[in-house]
N, C-alpha and C positions, 0 to 999 in steps of 0.2 A: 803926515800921511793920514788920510782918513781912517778914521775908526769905522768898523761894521762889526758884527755878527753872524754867524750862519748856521741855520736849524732846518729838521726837515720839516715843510710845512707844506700842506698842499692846502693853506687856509690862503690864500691868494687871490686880493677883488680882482674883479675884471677892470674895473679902473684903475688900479695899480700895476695889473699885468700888460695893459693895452698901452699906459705912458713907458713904461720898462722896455717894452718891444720899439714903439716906437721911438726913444731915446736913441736906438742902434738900427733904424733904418729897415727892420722885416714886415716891411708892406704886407708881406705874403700873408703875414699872420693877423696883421692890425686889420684887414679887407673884411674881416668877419669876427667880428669880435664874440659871437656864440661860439664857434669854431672852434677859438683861440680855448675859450673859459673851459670848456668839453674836454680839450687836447690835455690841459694842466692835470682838470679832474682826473682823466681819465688813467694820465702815468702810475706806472708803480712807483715810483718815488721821483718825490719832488723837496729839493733844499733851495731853500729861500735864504739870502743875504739883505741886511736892514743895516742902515746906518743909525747913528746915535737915537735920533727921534722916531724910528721907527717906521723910515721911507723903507718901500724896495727897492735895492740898490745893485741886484743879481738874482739871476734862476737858472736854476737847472735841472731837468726834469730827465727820466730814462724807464723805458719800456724793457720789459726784461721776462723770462720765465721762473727767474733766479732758480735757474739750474746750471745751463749753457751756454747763456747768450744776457748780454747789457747791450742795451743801444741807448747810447748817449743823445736823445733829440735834440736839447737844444741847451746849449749853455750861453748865457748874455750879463753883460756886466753896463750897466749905466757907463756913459763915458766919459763922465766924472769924477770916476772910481776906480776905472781900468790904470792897470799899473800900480793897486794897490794891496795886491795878494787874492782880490776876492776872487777870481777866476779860479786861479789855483784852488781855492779853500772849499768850493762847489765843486771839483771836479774831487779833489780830496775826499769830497764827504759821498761822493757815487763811488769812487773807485772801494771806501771802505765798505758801503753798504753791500758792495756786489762784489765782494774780493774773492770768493769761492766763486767766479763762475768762469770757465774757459776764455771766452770772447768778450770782448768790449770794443765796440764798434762805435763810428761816429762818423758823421759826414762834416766838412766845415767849407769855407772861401777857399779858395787860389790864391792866398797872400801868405809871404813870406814870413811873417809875424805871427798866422795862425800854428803854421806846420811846425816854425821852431819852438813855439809853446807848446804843442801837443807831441815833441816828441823829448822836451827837457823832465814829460813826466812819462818816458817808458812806452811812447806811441809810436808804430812805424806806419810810412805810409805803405798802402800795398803793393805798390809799384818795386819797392825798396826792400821785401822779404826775400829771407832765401833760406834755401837756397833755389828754390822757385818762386818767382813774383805771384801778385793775387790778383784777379781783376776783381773788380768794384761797379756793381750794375745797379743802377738808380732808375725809376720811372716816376716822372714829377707828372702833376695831372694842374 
């Protein structure tokens, strides 16, 4: 299994963040790589996953008031690496940073592989609460 690391780092080049993203396919975010560099700075916490030599190898960044609300933006793991705890250990290290806060919220895919990793750690979807369901309202630009 690969070996990594993970620390909160929001020391993150844009050329390590731009190959990271684009390893897993988020055009959205590679289309503007100022954008991208602004979004990282910008979070209140950011944990950074590096294998042995000190590639990035995962991120996971969350906007938060840390009072009420974690919004998990974006979690990504190289896909080299995937399957090898680092996801978990990213999400591990937001859900510690923000564990006093009511909410944690996330958006992710439509694949069956996302939802049962995000609910093996304590996640429902909104559809699935009760004893009332939640809706879930997105405006992408």
């Amino acid at each position: 299994m690969p070996q990594f690391s993970v620390s909160a780092s929001p020391d993150v080049s844009a050329a390590e963040a731009l190959a990271l993203y684009e390893s897993v396919g988020w055009a959205a975010y590679t289309r503007d790589p100022e954008v991208l560099v602004r979004a990282i700075q910008n979070s209140s916490f950011v944990v950074a996953a590096r294998n042995a030599s000190g590639t990035l190898v995962g991120l996971a960044r969350a906007v938060s008031d840390d009072a009420t609300i974690c919004y998990l933006q974006d979690i990504l793991v190289d896909p080299a690496f995937q399957g090898a705890g680092v996801g978990r250990a990213l999400l591990d290290a937001v859900l510690k940073r923000y564990g006093h806060v009511r909410q944690t919220v996330l958006l992710s895919d439509n694949e069956p592989g996302q939802r049962a990793f995000y609910e093996t750690l304590g996640f429902t979807e909104g559809a699935d609460f009760s004893p009332e369901p939640l809706r879930v309202f997105a405006l992408f630009r």
